[in-house]
N, C-alpha and C positions, 0 to 999 in steps of 0.2 A: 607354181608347179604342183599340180593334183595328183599325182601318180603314186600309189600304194607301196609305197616302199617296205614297208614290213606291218603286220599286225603282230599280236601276240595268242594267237587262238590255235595255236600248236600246245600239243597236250607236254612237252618236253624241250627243255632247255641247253644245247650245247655250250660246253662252257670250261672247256679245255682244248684244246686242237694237238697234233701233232704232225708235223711236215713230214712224207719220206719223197724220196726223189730217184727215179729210173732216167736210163739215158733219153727215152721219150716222152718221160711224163714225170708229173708229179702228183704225189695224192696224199690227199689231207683227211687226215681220220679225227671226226668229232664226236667227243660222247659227253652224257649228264653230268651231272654231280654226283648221282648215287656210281657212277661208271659201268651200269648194264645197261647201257644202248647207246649202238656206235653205228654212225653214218659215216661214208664213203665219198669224196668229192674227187673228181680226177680231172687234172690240168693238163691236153696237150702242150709240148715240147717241141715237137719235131717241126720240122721248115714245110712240112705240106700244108700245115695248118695256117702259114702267113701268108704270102702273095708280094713276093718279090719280084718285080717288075723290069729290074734295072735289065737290058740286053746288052748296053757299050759301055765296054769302060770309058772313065773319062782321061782328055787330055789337059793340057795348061791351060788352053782359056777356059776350060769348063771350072777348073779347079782357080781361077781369079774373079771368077764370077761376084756381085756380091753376095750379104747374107741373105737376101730376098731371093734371091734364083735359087740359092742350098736349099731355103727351106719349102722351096716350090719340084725339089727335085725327082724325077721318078722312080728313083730308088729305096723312097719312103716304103715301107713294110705296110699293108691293111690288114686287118682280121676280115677272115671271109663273115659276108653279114647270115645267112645260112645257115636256120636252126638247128637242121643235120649235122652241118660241119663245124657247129659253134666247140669251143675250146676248151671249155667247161660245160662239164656232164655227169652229173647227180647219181648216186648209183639209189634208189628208189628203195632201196631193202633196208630194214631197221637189224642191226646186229649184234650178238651180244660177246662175251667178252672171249669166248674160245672161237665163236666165226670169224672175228674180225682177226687174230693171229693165224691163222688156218689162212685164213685169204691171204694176208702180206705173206705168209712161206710159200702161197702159192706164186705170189706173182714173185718174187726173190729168186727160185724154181725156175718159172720164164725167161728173165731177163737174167742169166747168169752169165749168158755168153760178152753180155753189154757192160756184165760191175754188178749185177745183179739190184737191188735197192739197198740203200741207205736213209738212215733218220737224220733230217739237216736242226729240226729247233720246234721246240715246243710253243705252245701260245693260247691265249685266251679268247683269240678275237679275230677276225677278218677283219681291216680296216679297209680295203677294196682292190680295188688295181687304177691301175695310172699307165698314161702313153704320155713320151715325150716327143722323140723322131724314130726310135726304133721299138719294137716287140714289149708289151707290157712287161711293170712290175707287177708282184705281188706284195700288200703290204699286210704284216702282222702283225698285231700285239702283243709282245711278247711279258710283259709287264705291268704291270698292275697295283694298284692300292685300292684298300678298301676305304672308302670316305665317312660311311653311314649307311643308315637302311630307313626306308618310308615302309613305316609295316613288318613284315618278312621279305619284302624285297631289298637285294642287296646293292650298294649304287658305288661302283669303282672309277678312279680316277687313272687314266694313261701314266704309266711311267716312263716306256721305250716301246718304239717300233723297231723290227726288222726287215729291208727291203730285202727280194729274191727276183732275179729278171729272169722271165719264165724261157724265150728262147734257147735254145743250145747255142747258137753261135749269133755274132754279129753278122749283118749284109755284107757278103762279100765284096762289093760294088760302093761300100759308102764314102765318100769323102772324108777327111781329116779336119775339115774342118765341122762338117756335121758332129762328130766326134766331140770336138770342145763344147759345140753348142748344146750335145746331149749332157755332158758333164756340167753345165751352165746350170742347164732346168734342172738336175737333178737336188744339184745345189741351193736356188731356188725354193724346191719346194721343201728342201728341210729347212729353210728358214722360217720357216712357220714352226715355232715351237710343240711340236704333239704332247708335251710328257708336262704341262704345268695345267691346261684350259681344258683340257677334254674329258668328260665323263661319259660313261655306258652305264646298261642295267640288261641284265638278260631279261629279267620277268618285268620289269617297270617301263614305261612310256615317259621316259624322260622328256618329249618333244612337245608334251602336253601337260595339262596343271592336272593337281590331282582330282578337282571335280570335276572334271572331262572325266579321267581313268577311271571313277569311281562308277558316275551315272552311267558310261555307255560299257561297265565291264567289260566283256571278251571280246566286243563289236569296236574296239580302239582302233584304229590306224594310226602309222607315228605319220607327223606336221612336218612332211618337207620343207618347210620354212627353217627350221631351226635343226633339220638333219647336215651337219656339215660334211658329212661322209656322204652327200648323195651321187654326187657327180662317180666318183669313189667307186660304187656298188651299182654304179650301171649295167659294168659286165653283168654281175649276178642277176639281178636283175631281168637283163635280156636271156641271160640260157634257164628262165624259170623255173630257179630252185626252192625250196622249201624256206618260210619265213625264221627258221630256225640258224642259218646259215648265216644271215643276213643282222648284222651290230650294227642299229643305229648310234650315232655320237652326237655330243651337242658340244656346243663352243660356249663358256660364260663363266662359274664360279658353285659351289656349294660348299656347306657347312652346316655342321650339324652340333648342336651343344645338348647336356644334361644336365638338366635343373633341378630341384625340390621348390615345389612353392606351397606352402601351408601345408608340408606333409604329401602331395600329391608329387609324385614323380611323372614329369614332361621331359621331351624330346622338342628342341626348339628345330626347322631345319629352314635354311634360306637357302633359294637355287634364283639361279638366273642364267638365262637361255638368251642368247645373240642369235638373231638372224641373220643367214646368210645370203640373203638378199640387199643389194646393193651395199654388203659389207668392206669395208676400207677404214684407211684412217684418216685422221684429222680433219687438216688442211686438203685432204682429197677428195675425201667424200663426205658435201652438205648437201643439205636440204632433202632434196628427192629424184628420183627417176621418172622417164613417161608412164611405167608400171605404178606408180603409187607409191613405191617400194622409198623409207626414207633409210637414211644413215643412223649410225648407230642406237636402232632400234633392238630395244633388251627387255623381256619380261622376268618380273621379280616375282618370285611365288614366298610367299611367308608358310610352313607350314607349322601346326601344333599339335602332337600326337600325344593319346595320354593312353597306356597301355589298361584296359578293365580285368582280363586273364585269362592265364595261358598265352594264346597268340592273339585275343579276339583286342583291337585297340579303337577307339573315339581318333577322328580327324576333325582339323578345322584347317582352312586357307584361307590368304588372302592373296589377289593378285595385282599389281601394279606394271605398268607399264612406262618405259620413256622413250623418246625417239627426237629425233630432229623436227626442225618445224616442218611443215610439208608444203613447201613452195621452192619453187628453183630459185636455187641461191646457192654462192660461192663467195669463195674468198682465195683472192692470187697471194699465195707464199711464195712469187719469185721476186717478189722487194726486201726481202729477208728481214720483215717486221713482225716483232711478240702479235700484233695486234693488227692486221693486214684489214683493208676496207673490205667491206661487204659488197656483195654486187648483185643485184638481180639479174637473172641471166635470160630469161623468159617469162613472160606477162600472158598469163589465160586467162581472158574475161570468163570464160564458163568453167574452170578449175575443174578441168577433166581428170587430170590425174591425182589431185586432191580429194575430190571424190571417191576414185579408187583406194584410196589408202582408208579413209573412215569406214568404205563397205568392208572391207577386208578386218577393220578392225571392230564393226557391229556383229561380223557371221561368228568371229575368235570369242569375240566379248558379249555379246548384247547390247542392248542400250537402259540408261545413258553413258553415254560419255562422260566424264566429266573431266576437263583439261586445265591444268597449273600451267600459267606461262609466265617464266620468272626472268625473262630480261630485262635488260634497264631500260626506263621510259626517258630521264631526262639528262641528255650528255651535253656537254659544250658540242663537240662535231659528233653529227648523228651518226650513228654506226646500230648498235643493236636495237634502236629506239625505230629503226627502219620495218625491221621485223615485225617489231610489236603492232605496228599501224597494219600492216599487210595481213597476219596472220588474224588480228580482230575483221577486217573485211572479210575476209575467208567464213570466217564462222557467221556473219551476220547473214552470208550470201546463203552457206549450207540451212542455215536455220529458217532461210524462208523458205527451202524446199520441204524441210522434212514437219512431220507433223506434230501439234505443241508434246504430244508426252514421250517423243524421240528426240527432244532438243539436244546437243550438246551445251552442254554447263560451261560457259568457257569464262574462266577466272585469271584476269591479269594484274602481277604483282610484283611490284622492283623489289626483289628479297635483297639487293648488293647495299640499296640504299635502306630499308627498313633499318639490318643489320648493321650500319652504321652509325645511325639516328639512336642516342641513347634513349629518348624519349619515347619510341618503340618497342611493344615487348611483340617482337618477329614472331618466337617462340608462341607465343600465347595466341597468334593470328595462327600459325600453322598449324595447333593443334588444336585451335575452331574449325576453320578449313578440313582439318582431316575429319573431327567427330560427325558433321553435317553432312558428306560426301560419303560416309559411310553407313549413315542412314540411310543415305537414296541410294546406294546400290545392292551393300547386305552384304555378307559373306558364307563361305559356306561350313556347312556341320554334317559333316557323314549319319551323325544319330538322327537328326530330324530331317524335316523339310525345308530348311534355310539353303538357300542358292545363293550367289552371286550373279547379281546383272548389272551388266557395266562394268567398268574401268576408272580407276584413278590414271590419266596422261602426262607426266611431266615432263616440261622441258626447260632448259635455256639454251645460251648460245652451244654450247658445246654438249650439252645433259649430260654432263660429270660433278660437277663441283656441288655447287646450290640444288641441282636437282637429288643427287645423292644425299643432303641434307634435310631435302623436302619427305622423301619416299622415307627416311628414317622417321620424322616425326609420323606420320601420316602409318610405319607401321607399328612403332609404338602406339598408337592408340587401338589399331586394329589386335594388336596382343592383347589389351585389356579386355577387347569385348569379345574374341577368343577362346578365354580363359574365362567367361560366364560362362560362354555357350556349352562349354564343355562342362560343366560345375564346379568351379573352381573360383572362388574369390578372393582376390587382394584389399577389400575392403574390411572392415570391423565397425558397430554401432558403437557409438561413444554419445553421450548425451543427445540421444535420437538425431542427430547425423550420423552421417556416411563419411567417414575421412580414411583415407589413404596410411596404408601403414609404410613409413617412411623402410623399413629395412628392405619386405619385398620391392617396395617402388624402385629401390636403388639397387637390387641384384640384377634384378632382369632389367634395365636399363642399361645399365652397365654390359648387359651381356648383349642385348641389341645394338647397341651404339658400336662395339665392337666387329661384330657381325656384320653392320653395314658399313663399317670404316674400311673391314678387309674386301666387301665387295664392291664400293666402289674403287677402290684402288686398284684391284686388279680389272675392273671394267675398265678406266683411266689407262693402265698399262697395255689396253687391245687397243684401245682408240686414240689414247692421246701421246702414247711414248712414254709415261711417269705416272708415279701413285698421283692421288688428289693433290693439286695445288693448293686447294683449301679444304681442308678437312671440316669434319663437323665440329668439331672442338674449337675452330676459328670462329665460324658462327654464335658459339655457347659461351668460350673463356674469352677468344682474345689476347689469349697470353703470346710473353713474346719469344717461348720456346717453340711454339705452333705456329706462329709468324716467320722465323728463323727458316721452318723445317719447308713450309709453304713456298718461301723464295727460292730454297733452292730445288724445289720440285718444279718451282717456273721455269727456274733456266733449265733442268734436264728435258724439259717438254718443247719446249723453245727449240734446243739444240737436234731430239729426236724428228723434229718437225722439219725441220731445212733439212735435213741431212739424212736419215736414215729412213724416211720414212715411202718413199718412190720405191725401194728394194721393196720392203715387207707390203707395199701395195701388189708387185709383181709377184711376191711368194703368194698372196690372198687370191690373187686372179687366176693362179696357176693350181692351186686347189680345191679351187669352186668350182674351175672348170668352164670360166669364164673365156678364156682364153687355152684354146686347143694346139700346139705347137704345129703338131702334124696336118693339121688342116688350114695352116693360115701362112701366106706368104711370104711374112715377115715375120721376125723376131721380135719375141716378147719386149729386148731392153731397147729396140727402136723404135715404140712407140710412141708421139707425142704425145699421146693423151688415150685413155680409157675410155671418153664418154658414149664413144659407139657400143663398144662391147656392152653397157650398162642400161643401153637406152633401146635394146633391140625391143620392139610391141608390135604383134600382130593386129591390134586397134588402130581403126582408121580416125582420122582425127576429127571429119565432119561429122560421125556417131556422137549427139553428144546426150552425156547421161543427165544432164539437167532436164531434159525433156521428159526421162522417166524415171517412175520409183522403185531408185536403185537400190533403195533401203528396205521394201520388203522380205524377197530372198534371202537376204542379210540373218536379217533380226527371225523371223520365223525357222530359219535353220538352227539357229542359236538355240529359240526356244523348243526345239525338238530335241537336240542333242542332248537339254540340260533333262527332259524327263527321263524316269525309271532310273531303277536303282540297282546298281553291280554290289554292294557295299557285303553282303552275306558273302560271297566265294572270293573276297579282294583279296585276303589272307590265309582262308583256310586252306581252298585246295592246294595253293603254293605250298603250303606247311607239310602237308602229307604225301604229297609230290617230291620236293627237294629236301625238307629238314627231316621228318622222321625218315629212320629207314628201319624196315621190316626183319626181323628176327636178329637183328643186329643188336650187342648189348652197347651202352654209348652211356656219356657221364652228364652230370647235371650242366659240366664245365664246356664242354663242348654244345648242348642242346641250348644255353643262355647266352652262348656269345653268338647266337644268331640275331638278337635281338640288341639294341641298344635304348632298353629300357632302367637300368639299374646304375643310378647318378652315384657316381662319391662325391663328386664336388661339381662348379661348372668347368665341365671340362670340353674344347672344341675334337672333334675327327683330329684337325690336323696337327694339336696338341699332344693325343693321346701316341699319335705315332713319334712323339721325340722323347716318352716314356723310356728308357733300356728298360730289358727285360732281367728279369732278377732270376738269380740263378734258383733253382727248382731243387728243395732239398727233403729228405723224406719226415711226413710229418707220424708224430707218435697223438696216441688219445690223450696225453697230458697238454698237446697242445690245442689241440679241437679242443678242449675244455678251457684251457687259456682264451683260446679265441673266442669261444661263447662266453665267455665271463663279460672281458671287455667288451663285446659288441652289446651284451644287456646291458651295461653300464652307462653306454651313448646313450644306448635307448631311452633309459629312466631318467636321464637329465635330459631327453627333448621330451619328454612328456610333460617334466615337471617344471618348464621352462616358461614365466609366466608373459603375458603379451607384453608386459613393458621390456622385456629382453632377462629378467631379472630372475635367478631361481627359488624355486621354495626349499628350505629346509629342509634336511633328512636327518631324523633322530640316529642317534651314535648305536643303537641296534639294527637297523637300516644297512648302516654303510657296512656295518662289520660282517652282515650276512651278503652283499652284494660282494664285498671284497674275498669272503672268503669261504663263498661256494659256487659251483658253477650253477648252482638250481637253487638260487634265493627266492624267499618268498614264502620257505615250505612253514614258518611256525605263523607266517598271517599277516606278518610286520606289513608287508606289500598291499597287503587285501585291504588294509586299513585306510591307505590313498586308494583305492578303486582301484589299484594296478592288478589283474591279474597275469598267470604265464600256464595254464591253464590251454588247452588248444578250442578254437571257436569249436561250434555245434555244425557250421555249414565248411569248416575246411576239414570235418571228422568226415563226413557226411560224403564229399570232393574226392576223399582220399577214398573211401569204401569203393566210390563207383568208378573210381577210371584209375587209382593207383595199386589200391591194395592187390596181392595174389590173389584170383578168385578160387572156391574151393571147385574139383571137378568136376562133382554134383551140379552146380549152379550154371554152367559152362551153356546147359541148351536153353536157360532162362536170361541170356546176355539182350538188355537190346541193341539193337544193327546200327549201333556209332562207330565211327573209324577204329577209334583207340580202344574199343571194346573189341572190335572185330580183331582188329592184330593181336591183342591177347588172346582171342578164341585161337586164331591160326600160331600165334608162340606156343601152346601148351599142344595143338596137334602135333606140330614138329618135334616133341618131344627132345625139347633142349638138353644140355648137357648139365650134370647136379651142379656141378662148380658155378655154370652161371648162375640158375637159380638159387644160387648161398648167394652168391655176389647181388642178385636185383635185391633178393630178402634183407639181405642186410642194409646196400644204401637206401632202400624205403623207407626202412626200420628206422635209421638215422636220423632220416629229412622228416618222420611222424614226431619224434622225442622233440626236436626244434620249433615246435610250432605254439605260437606265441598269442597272446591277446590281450588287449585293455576291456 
């Protein structure tokens, strides 16, 4: 699906909503962050706008009918298709904060005779509208968390939706049993959990990795693939409102941690996007569709940010991908076995739709390819050992099509048996495998020219367990070379080698292994019913508290898999939009089977793409996309758009927590939010002086902190001036290690040009920078003295503070 569902080249962000509701309408007021500029949406209410068809009532056999003739019935509600008469209607006018209460008095005014307006619920977010058998919902966000930020973009996680059924009244004419069945689907589709998997971003493109968002700046469109609100915001969509309306969501996982490594403060952040293409679970959905489209395909983006200053910050990514094998295959869970046979369900000599999945994934990715297939090669009764033969044919066949510097890399490897073989060090094979593969692809670097082309592919039987084990090694090492690119090394010379220092090796390890332990788990828990049956730690220890915790993840998967998991297939189909109530004959829960809804393709099947080179278009779209560089306005205009605001005084505490650059320790997003918050009590200058004491004291013991972990010595003059003043240093003691406290020449320099008060005099000599120009326009506006004590003093404060080696 190509269809431009949102860009982000709207000069302004809505990012509050608020419902009010008349007896005919309803209307949704959205304004910014700064809250001077408020747009207008209005939702017809009233019964002209449906198309109620029903003329007889019904009798008893109408009413024994079964639930195929209900759902066939003519008393079904349609939206008229009719741009004029569409339901939603934009009001075009940008308003600010006295026009937009001026209009609700007005229309309050109008409608008095009717109840006049009322306010039903506030909200952050359109999540779209929905039909079941009768008159849409509207669904809200009414809730939210913040998770982290890539840059100055802010990236939130669902907590609650609100549904609102837009009609005033039910079909007069409906059946009672329509009725249940509307209560069914509604049910249904709150079975899909909104408030744990779903994340937005107003100003960021979740739907795409960050060297997309970067190279093609403000020319982004979001990747219907991975929007799972499309179906959702189709209404919007059709009555063409403004991209600004319009929340894209993804379905997958993120996390974000704060590190120190050598002194350099990093922002770690892992995202993973599910496609909602041919999305399902388990035992339901293998292999692939006629579309290309396989199962549980997920891309994993590594990112690495390292803040330079102010807002201006270095990126680096890595992307990987995993997905099901892509050949028709299944496996029947109605023998009620852990481990049901495998079956091939369809044989294409010319792997048509196989095809289609690799060009899909050349035009995303580039080329090469390079693909991990980690199932077992040698069973007593073959089962996954089937895959492996089919899936290597597959590749042998594409690779005689494509030409030798587009090959796909295809690498197969029984990781279940390595990993049991003690005589095997796995570990030491995957992280050959990942160094080699990341050479031939590359990664990308916002400061320079380094791109990424190609893909890391992994899979096994399920790409949960062993795959998730795989993509951690594979991004531990891509951290390593990261964190050159960026300049930043974990290495130190020691008798002219290069060796690893064992403390950083084991923080950010620790912090990775972590990070992909909570993302594949909660991947595991969309697709399989349970966290990892075997976690990475099985792979690594072996111990038999991991062994313990693995079993009984089997049997919750097990059990999720017979039993609950046909429901949560009908909640997924009923929210893709896969399956339309109102337009289809029969009910959702009398289906035998899915596979039509999944398999619908306008390709005809004698078209066949081995005859042509379906890899051109592919790979040369790729390589358009990846030139030119967004990287200059990625952050800043968002900064002086949403973060500064204009003649407003505002604290350093408020202006830094837009940012999640400043580590205390490794702490995750969703750590920081099981912090309580501490009660806020008033601070006097003895304690700012306290607190600058201690915080130089950290300081002077990580300075003095020698590589073996060990510290130097501080003379009993030393300590006694650190302990007992807040500005040590001043008779030399300090100066004598090279410490000074002393403020640098280029943060004097920083502070002259963009913080200090300028004199008046100087005001026509400013040059035309943002933050120069709002201070020209703060001194026209002739603020009020009290502010101006207030900026003069906190400057004054944050100048005395400023520090140096």
């Amino acid at each position: 699906m190509k269809q431009k569902y949102c860009s982000y080249q709207h000069q302004f962000h809505l990012q509050k909503f608020v419902l009010y509701e008349t007896k005919t309408k309803f209307y949704l007021v959205g304004c910014n962050k700064k809250k001077d500029q408020f747009k207008l949406l209005k939702i017809d209410r009233s019964e002209a706008a449906y198309d109620y068809n029903s003329t007889t009532t019904p009798n008893d056999d109408q009413k024994s009918r079964s639930v195929k003739k209900i759902h066939n019935s003519s008393s079904l509600p349609t939206t008229r298709s009719d741009d004029d008469d569409s339901i939603i209607m934009e009001d075009k006018m940008v308003y600010n904060r006295f026009q937009i209460k001026e209009l609700l008095r007005m229309i309050d005014e109008g409608n008095k005779a009717t109840g006049g307006i009322s306010r039903r619920c506030s909200a952050y977010g359109i999540l779209g509208f929905v039909r079941f058998l009768f008159g849409p919902y509207l669904i809200l966000i009414n809730k939210r968390r913040k998770v982290g930020m890539i840059g100055s973009h802010s990236v939130y996680g669902i907590e609650d939706t609100v549904f609102f059924y837009i009609p005033t009244n039910l079909p007069k004419n409906c059946l009672p049993e329509m009725l249940d069945d509307e209560t069914k689907y509604k049910a249904l589709f709150l079975g899909l959990d909104l408030t744990r998997d779903f994340y937005f971003s107003y100003s960021y493109d979740l739907t795409h990795n960050l060297q997309y968002n970067i190279t093609k700046g403000k020319k982004a469109v979001c990747n219907a693939k991975y929007v799972w609100n499309r179906f959702l915001l189709k209404e919007l969509y059709e009555a063409k409102v403004e991209c600004y309306w319009i929340t894209p969501v993804i379905m997958g996982f993120y996390d974000q941690v704060k590190m120190s490594v050598n002194g350099k403060d990093i922002d770690i952040i892992l995202i993973a996007r599910r496609s909602c293409d041919f999305a399902g679970t388990r035992f339901l959905k293998r292999g692939m569709n006629a579309k290309g489209e396989v199962a549980n395909d997920v891309e994993t983006e590594q990112i690495v940010q390292v803040p330079i200053s102010g807002i201006q910050m270095r990126f680096s990514s890595f992307v990987q991908s995993r997905g099901s094998i892509p050949l028709y295959w299944a496996q029947d869970n109605s023998m009620m076995a852990p481990k049901p046979p495998i079956l091939m369900m369809r044989m294409d000599p010319f792997y048509n739709a196989s095809i289609l999945h690799f060009k899909d994934m050349m035009g995303r990715y580039g080329a090469p390819i390079v693909i991990l297939n980690l199932v077992k090669s040698n069973e007593k009764r073959p089962r996954e050992s089937i895959l492996k033969g089919e899936f290597g044919t597959l590749i042998e066949y594409l690779n005689g099509l494509l030409p030798l510097h587009d090959h796909i890399d295809y690498n197969a490897w029984d990781f279940h048996a390595a990993a049991k073989d003690k005589t095997v060090d796995h570990l030491g094979w995957l992280a050959h495998f990942a160094q080699v593969s990341i050479e031939k692809i590359g990664l990308f670097v916002s400061s320079d020219d380094q791109r990424q082309h190609g893909v890391v592919r992994t899979n096994c039987i399920d790409s949960l367990d062993r795959t998730n084990a795989a993509q951690f090694c594979v991004g531990k090492s891509a951290f390593t070379q990261q964190l050159r690119a960026l300049g930043i090394r974990l290495l130190k010379q020691k008798m002219h080698h290069e060796l690893e220092r064992e403390s950083d090796v084991e923080d950010f390890t620790t912090v990775l292994l972590d990070m992909y332990e909570a993302l594949g788990n909660q991947i595991a828990l969309q697709y399989g019913g349970s966290e990892l049956a075997n976690t990475i730690n099985t792979y690594t220890k072996n111990s038999l508290a991991s062994q313990s915790r693995d079993i009984f993840n089997a049997v919750k998967r097990y059990y999720s898999n017979s039993f609950t998991d046909a429901e949560k297939q009908h909640s997924i189909n009923l929210f893709l939009g896969t399956f339309v109530p109102y337009k289809e004959p029969i009910a959702l829960w009398d289906i035998e089977t899915d596979y039509y809804l999944h398999n619908i393709t306008d390709r005809k099947e004698h078209d066949l793409l081995c005859n042509t080179n379906w890899w051109d278009q592919p790979i040369s779209q790729n390589q358009a996309d990846m030139t030119g560089s967004g990287c200059e306005d990625f952050d800043y205009n968002l900064y002086f758009e949403e973060v500064h605001h204009l003649y407003r005084l505002t604290s350093f505490d408020k202006h830094f927590s837009q940012k999640f650059n400043v580590p205390n320790c490794v702490t995750s997003a969703k750590q920081m939010q099981r912090i309580p918050k501490k009660e806020k009590k008033k601070k006097s200058e003895d304690d700012d002086d306290q607190q600058n004491t201690t915080g130089i004291k950290r300081w002077i013991i990580r300075k003095l902190r020698r590589a073996d972990g060990s510290l130097l010595k501080l003379p009993v003059s030393l300590k006694k001036d650190v302990h007992s003043s807040s500005t040590p240093g001043k008779d030399g003691s300090l100066a004598r290690y090279g410490i000074s406290l002393d403020p640098l020449e280029i943060d004097t320099k920083l502070y002259k040009k963009y913080v200090a008060l300028p004199e008046q005099d100087t005001l026509s000599n400013f040059n035309k920078t943002p933050y120069q120009n709002h201070l020209q326009h703060f001194w026209r506006m002739k603020p009020n003295p009290s502010d101006v004590q207030l900026y003069q003093n906190h400057f004054h404060s944050y100048q005395q503070r400023s520090y140096k080696v």
